[in-house]
C-alpha positions in Angstrom: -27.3 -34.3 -25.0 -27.6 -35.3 -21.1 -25.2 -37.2 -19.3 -25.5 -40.8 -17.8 -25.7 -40.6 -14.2 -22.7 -43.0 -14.4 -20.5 -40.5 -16.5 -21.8 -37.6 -14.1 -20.1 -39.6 -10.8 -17.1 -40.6 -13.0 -16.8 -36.4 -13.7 -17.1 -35.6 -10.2 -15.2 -38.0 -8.9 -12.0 -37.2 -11.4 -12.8 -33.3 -10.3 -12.5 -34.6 -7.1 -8.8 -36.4 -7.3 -7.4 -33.5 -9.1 -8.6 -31.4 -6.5 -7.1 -33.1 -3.7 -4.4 -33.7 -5.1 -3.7 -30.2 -6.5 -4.6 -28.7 -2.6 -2.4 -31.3 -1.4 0.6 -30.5 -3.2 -0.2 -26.6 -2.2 -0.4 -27.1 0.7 3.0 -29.0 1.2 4.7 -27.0 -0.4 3.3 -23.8 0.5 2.4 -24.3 4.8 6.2 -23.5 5.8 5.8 -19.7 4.6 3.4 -19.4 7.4 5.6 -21.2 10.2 4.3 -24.7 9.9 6.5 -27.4 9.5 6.6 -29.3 6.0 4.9 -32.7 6.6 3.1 -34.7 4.7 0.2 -35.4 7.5 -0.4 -31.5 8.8 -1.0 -31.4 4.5 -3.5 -33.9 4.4 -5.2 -32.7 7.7 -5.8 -29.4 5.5 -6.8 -30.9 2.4 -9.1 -33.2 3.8 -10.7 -30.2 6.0 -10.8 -28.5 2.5 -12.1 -31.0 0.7 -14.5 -32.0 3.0 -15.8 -27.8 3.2 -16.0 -28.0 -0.9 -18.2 -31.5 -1.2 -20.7 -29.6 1.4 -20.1 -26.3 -0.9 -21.1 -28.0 -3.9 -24.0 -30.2 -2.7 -26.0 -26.9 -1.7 -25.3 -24.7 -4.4 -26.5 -27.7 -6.9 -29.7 -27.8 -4.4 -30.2 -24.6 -4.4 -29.8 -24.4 -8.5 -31.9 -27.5 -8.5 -34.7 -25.9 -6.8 -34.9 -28.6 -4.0 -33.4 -26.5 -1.1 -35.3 -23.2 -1.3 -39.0 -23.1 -1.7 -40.7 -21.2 -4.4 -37.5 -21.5 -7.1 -37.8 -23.0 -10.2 -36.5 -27.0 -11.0 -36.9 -30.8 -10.0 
């Protein structure tokens, strides 16, 4: 059975949350032990790098998988 695109964008978009939140929290928590100060914004600066890195990650591994990003492999 195929998913709805609806309940494909809901998926990704729960992966997503936990994600950042997950890097977030890692990062918070884990920055000091290489000499950065524990904030809450130098955090977010790295998760959202992060985050930002894995959405472009994703996107062209599921093109290339897809077929659509290198000619001659199988897909549409």
């Amino acid at each position: 059975m195929s998913q709805s695109r609806s309940m494909s964008a809901l998926e990704v978009g729960c992966n997503y949350a936990a994600g950042f939140i997950i890097a977030w929290l890692l990062a918070y928590f884990l920055l000091p032990y290489w000499g950065f100060e524990k904030s809450a914004s130098a955090s977010m600066s790295v998760t959202i790098i992060f985050t930002v890195v894995s959405v472009c990650r994703s996107y062209v591994c599921r093109r290339i998988f897809n077929g659509r990003l290198l000619p001659g492999t199988p897909g549409k």
